[in-house]
C-alpha positions in Angstrom: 136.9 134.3 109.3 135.1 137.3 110.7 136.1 140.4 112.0 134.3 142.3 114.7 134.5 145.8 116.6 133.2 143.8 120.2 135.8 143.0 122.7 138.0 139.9 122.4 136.3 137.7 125.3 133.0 138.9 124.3 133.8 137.0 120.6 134.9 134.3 122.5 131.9 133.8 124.9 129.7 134.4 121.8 131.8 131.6 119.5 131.1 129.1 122.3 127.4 130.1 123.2 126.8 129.6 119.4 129.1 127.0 118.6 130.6 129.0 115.9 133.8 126.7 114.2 135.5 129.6 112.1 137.9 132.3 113.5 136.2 135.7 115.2 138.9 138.4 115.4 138.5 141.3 117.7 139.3 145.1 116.1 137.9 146.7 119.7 140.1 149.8 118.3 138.5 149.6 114.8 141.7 149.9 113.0 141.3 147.2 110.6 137.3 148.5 109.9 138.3 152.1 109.3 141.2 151.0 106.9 138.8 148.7 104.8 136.0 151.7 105.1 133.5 149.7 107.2 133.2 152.1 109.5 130.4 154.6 110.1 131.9 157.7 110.0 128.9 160.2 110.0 129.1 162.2 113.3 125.3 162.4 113.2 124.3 159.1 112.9 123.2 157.1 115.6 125.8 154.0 114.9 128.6 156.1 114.4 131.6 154.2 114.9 129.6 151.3 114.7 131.0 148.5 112.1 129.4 148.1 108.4 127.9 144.1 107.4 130.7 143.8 104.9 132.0 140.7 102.9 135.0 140.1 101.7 136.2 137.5 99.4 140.3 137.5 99.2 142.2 134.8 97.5 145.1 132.9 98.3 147.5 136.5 97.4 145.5 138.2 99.4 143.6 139.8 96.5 140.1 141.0 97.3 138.4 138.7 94.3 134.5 139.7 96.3 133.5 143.2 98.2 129.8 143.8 99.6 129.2 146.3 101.9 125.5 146.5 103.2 124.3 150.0 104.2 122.0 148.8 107.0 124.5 146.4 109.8 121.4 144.5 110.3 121.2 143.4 106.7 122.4 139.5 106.4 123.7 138.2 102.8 121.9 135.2 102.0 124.3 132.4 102.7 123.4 130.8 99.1 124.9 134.3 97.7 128.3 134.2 99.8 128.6 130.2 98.7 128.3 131.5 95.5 130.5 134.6 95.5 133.0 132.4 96.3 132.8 129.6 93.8 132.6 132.3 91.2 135.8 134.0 92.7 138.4 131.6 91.8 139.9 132.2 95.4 
């Protein structure tokens, strides 16, 4: 599933414009980001409070088994690596 800081029926227009298939939750008051640190919290940046590209592997206990946190949002992981962080996970 994926999390995002944009508004719930902006996630919901964008799931059906793109015919996404997984779940897009809404954190529009970044509580879940700032708890998992993916978050921009430098006053002076230009995306402050703007969410981090983070991935998250957690298995079936809720045990984070896969962590990447990309410094620039724009920054995609390579699907092939996700697939593969997850296989090698065990979750």
């Amino acid at each position: 599933m994926g999390v995002s800081a944009d508004h719930a029926a902006t996630l919901e227009a964008f799931t059906r414009a793109n015919g996404i298939k997984h779940p897009l939750l809404s954190d529009f008051r970044r509580d879940m980001l700032t708890a998992w640190d993916v978050v921009v919290t430098d006053e002076k940046s230009p995306i402050y409070r703007y969410a981090k590209r983070a991935y998250f592997i957690l298995d079936k206990n809720g045990v984070v088994r896969y962590q990447r946190i990309q410094t620039n949002p724009l920054d995609l992981l390579n699907p092939d690596d996700v697939l593969k962080a997850l296989k090698d996970s065990g979750a």
